[in-house]
Each structure stands twice: as C-alpha cells, then as structure tokens.
C-alpha positions as CSV (number, residue, x, y, z in Angstrom):
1,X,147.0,-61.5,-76.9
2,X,149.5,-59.4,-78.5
3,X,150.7,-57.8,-75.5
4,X,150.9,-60.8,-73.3
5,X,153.7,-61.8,-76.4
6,X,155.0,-58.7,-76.2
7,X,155.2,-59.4,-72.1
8,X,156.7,-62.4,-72.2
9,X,159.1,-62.1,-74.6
10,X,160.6,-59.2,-73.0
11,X,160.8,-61.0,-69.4
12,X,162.6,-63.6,-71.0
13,X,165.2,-60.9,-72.4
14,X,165.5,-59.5,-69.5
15,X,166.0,-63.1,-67.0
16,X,168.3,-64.2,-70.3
17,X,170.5,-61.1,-69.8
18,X,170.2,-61.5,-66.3
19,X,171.4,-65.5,-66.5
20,X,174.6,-64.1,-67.8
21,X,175.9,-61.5,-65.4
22,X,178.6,-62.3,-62.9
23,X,181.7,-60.9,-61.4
24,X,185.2,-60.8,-63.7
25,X,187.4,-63.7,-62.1
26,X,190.1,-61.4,-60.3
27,X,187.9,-59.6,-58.2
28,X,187.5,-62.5,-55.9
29,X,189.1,-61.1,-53.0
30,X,187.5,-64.2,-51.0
31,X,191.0,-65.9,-50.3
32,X,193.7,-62.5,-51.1
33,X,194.2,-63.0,-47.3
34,X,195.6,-65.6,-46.3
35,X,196.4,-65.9,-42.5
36,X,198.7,-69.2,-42.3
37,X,201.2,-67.1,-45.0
38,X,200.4,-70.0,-47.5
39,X,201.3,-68.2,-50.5
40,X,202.1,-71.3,-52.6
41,X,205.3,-73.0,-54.6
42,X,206.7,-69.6,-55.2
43,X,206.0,-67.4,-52.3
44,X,204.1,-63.7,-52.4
45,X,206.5,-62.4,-54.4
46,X,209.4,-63.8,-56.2
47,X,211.6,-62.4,-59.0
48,X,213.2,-64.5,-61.6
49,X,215.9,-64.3,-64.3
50,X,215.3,-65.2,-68.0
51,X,218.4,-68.0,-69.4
52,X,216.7,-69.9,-71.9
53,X,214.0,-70.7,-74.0
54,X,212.2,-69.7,-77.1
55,X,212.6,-66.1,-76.2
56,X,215.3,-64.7,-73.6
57,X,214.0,-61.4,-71.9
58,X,215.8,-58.7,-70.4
59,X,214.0,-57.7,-67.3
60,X,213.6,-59.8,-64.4
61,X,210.4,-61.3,-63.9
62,X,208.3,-61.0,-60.9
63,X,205.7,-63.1,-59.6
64,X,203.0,-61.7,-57.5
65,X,200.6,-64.4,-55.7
66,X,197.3,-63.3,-55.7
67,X,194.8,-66.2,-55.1
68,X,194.4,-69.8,-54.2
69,X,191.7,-72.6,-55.5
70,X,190.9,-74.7,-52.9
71,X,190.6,-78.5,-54.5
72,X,191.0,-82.0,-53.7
73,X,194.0,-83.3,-53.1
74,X,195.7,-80.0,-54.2
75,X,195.2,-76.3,-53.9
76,X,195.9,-74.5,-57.0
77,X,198.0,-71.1,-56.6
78,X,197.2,-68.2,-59.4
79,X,200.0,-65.5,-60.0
80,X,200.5,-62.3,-61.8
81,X,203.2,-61.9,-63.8
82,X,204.8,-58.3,-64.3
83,X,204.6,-58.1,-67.7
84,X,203.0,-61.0,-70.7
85,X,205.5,-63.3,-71.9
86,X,204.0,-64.2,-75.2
87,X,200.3,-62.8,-75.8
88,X,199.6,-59.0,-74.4
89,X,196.8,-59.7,-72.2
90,X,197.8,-63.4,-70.6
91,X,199.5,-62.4,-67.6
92,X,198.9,-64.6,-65.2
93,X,199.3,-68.5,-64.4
94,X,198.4,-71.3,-61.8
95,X,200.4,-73.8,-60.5
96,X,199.3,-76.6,-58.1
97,X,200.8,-77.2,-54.2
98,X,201.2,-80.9,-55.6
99,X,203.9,-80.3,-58.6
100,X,207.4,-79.8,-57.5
101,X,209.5,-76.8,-57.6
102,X,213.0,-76.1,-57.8
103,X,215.0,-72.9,-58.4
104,X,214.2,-73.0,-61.8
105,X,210.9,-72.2,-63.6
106,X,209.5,-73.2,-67.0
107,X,207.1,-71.3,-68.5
108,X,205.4,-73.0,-71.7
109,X,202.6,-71.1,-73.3
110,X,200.0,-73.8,-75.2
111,X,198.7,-71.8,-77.8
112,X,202.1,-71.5,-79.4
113,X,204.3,-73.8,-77.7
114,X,207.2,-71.6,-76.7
115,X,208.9,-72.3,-73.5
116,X,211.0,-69.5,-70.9
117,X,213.2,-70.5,-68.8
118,X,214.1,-68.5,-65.7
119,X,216.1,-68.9,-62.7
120,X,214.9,-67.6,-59.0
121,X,217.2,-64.6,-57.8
122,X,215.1,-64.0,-54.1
C-alpha cells in the first residue's frame, strides 16, 4: 500500500511540473517573417526623439518590430524598444493595426503613470 502512495504521488509531481512547462513568449518565431512587409503602425524599425513628458531622454529611441497577434477585427503589433523607459526589464510594447498613428508617439507606463513623448525622425 505504501508504495502505490509513494507511486502516485510522485506521478502527480511529476504530470504537475509537467502541466507547467512552456516556451518564454519571445521565442515565437511563428510570425518574425512576414512576407506582405506588414510590419505594423510604426514600420520594422523606426527611431524617435524624446520632447516631453514625465521624463525627457537623451538618446533617440528605436523601435524594432518583432511580432504580430493575429485577432479579430485587429492584429496586435509587439515592438522592442532599445532601451526601458521607466522599469529595467519592460522593454517592449504592443499596439493594435486599429488605433491611429501620427508622427508623434505617447508612451504611458500604467504602473506608475508617467507618460514620454517622442517625435518620429525616419
């Protein structure tokens, strides 16, 4: 008796710890290529001047897209950001095919509220 306990608590364990394993988000390389050049509101790459906000920085910022979401009725487009704005290890940010852009792009981060403003120089 006590080793078909010991037997089946230790499959659970291991189907538990199995339950739980799957691949980090960005290394989904399902959509990276995207033949129709659909790269999204701000194109492939894009580099942007801080004006305003709650903090003005120095260097340019560059956008990188890397991904889309394909949903109903829009696609959602995920960039990388060349360096965090706010928090060290939130460097990246989605924008849907729906919302409008301009030349100008607001950046607001919810956990603290603090907005950047940035212009697009390319």
């Amino acid at each position: 008796m006590k080793k078909q306990l010991h037997f089946i608590l230790l499959s659970a364990l291991i189907l538990s710890c199995q339950k739980n394993t799957k691949e980090p988000a960005n290394e989904n390389t399902q959509h990276e290529q995207d033949d129709n050049g659909n790269y999204g509101p701000y194109g492939k790459y894009s580099t942007w001047k801080s004006v305003a906000g709650d903090s003005v920085f120095t260097e340019n910022l560059h956008l990188r897209w890397y991904h889309i979401q394909i949903e109903t009725p829009c696609n959602i487009h995920y960039y990388e950001m060349s360096y965090p704005l706010w928090n060290c290890f939130d460097q990246d940010f989605s924008i849907s095919e729906c919302a409008s852009v301009n030349d100008t792009l607001i950046i607001k981060d919810k956990d603290t509220n603090k907005q950047a403003i940035f212009i697009k120089q390319n």
